[in-house]
N, C-alpha and C positions, 0 to 999 in steps of 0.2 A: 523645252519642247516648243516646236515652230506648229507643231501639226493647227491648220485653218486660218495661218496669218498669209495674206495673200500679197507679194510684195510688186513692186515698180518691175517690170523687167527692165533690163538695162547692166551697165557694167556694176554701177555701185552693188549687187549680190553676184556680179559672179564667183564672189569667193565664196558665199555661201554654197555656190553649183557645186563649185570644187570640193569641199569639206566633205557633200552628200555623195558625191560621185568616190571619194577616197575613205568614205566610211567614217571620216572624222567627227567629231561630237554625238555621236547615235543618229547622225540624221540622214544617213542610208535606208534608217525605216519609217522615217516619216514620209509624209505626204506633202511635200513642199509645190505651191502653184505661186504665179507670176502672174498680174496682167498686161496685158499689150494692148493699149485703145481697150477697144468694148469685150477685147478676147479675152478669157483665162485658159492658162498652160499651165500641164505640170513642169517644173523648174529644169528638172532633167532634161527637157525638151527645149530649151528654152537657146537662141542661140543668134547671136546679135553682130555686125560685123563690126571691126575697129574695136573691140573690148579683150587685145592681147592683157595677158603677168606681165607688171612692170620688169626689166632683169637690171641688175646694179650691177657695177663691177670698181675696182678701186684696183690704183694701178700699182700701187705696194701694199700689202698687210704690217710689212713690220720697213721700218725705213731708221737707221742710227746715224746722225752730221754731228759731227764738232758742232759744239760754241760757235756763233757767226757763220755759221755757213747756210746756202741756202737751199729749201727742199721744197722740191713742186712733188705734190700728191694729187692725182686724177681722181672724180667717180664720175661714173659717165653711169646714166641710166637711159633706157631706152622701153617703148612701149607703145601702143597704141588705145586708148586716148595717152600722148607724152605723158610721164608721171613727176610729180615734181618728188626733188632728188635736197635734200638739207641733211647739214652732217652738225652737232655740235662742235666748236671747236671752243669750249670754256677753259681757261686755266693756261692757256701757252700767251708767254710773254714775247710774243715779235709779232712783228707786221703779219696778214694774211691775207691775200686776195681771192674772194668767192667770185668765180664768176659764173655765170647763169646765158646760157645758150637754150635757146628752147628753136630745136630746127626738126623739122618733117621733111620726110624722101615720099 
């Protein structure tokens, strides 16, 4: 139960906006508020810009190479604030270059 905790408006809850707005965890019937500076808002209301859903994408799901050969796998995430994007890669025996682009349009 959230009901009287009054949080930061801002992106770090908008998944909690989310959860109340899709009914998820019971918390469609609580009372969830935000402050903004000296204001409080109900959370519902609450609405901030540059706070997109990061989206992920990976540019194979399933990818099979021969022994020595070589495989480039993309994930490209995008968002607003940018979301940082980490994959494990534990347990593969070759070379593997991560590379890290952080670009805004």
């Amino acid at each position: 139960r959230l009901d009287g905790v009054v949080f930061d408006c801002g992106c770090s809850i908008r998944w909690i906006q989310l959860w109340q707005q899709r009914g998820e965890a019971g918390l469609h019937t609580q009372q969830l508020y935000c402050r903004n500076g000296a204001s409080k808002m109900r959370l519902h209301n609450m609405y901030i810009n540059n706070c997109d859903l990061p989206e992920i994408s990976v540019s194979h799901s399933s990818v099979l190479v021969t022994e020595g050969e070589n495989v480039t796998v993309s994930c490209n995430g995008s968002g607003s604030p940018l979301p940082e994007v980490d994959w494990t890669v534990g347990g593969l025996h070759s070379i593997n270059t991560h590379l890290v682009r952080n670009t805004q349009i």
